[in-house]
C-alpha positions as CSV (number, residue, x, y, z in Angstrom):
1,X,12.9,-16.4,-10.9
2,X,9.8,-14.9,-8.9
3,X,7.1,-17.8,-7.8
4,X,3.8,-18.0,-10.3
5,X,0.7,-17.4,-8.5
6,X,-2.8,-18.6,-9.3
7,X,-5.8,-17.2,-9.8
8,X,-8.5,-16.8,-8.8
9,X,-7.6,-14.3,-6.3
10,X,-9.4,-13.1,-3.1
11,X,-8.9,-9.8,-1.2
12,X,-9.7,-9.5,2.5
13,X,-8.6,-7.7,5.6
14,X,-6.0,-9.6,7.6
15,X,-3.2,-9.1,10.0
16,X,-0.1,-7.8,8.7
17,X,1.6,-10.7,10.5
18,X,-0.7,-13.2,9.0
19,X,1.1,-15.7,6.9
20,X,3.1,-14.8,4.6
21,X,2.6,-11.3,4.8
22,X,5.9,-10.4,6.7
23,X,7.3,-11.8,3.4
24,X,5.4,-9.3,1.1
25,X,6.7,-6.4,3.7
26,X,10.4,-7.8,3.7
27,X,10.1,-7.6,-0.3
28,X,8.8,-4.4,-0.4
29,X,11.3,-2.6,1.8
30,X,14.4,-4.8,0.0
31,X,12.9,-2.4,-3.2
32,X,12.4,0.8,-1.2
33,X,15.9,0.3,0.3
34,X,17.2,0.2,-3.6
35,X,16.2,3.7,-4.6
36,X,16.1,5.4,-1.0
37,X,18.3,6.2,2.0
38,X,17.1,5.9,5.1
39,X,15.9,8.9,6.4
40,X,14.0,9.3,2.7
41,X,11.9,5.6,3.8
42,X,8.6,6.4,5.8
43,X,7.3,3.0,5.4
44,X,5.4,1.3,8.4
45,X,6.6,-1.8,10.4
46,X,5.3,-4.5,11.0
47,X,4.7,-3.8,14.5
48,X,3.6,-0.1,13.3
49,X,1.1,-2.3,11.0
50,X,-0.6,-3.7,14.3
51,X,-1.9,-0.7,15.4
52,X,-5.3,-0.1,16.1
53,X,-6.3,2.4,13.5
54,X,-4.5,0.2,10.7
55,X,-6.4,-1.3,8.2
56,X,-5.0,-3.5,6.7
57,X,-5.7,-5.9,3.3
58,X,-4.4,-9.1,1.7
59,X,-4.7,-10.5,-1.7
60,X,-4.6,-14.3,-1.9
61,X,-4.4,-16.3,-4.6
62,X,-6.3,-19.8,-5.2
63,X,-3.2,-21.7,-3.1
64,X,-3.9,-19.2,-0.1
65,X,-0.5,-17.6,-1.1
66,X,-0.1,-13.9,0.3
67,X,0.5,-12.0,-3.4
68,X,-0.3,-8.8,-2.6
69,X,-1.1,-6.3,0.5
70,X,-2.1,-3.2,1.2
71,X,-3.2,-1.0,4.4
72,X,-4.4,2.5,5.4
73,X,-4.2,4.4,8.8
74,X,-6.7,6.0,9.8
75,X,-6.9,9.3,10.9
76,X,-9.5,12.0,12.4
77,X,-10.6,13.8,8.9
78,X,-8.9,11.4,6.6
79,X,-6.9,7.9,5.6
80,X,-3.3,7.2,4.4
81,X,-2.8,4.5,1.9
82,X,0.4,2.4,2.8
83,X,2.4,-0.4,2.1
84,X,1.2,-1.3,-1.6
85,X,3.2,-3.9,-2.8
86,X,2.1,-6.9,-5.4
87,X,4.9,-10.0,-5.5
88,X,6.3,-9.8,-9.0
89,X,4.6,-13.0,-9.9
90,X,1.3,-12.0,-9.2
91,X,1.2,-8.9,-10.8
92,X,-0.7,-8.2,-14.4
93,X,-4.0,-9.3,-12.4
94,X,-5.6,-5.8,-11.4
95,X,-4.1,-7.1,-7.4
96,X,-2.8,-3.3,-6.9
97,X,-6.0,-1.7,-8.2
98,X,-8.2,-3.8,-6.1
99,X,-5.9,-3.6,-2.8
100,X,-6.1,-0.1,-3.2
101,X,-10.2,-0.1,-4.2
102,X,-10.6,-2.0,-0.7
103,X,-8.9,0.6,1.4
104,X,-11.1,3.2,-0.1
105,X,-13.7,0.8,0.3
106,X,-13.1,1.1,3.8
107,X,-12.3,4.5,4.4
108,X,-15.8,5.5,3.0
109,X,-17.5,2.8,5.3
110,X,-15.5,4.3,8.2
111,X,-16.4,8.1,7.2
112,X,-13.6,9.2,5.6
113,X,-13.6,11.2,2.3
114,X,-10.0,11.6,1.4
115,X,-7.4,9.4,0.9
116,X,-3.4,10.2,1.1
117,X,0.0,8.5,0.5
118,X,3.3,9.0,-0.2
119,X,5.5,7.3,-2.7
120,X,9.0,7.6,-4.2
121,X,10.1,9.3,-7.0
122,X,11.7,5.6,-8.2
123,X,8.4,4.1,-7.9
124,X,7.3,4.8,-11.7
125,X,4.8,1.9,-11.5
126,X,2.7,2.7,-8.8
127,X,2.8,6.5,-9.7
128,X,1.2,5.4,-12.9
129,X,-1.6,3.2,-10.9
130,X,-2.1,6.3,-8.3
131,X,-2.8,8.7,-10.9
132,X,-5.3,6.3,-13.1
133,X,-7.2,6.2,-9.8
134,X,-7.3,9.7,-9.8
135,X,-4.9,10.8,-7.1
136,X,-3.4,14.4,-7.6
137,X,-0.1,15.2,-6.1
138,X,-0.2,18.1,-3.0
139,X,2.3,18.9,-0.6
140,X,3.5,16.8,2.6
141,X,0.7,16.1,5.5
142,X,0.9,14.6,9.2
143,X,4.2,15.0,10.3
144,X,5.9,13.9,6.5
145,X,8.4,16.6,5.5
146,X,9.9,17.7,2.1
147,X,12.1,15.6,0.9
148,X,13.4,15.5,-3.1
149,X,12.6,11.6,-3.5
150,X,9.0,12.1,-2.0
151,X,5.2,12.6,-3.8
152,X,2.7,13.3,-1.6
153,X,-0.6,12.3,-3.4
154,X,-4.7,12.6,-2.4
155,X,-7.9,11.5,-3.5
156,X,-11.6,13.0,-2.4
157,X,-13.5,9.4,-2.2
């Protein structure tokens, strides 16, 4: 049974090492490794989620519980969403949708006016979410390559 979270929540850019954040990540890749071999993951590390141009953003809920994160790199002409995840007991509280709305957020602030990702094939959920937001699927960018499990996705901002 997943732990109940409470709202209100709060969404604000943190460390990915901030507490219980390494948790989030840890969940998230125990899903990714589910559906995807190895060389089909691309996912960032924690260490990877430290750089400089990461931003990165937590959801909290009214305990100060990490329920949700979500980061973007960011690049010369354009930012990379990454690392979406939402613990199963927070989710059914628009978490995703405003993790993603504050990268954007930020990307705009910063100059940017697209947005990427990739995503598994597996991941029917956050397919769904990416395309209500109005991402459209193109082929692979940055140094991403074809792969049959992958969707490559963008979004002018």
């Amino acid at each position: 049974m997943s732990e109940t979270f409470l709202p209100p929540f709060s969404i604000a850019r943190e460390p990915a090492t901030a507490p219980g954040v390494p948790d989030l990540i840890a969940d998230l890749q125990a899903e990714l490794d589910r559906h995807y071999p190895p060389e089909h993951n691309f996912g960032l590390s924690l260490e990877a989620l430290a750089a400089p141009h990461i931003r990165f953003f937590v959801a909290r809920d009214a305990a100060g519980r990490a329920a949700g994160c979500c980061g973007s790199k960011i690049f010369d002409d354009y930012c990379e969403l990454s690392r979406l995840w939402v613990a199963h007991g927070a989710r059914g509280h628009g978490l995703a949708r405003r993790l993603v709305a504050a990268n954007e957020a930020n990307a705009r602030a910063e100059g940017r006016v697209v947005m990427r990702l990739e995503t598994g094939d597996a991941q029917a959920e956050a397919l769904g979410l990416y395309r209500a937001l109005g991402y459209r699927e193109r082929g692979p960018f940055a140094d991403y390559w074809e792969v049959p499990t992958s969707i490559f996705m963008e979004k002018n901002l």
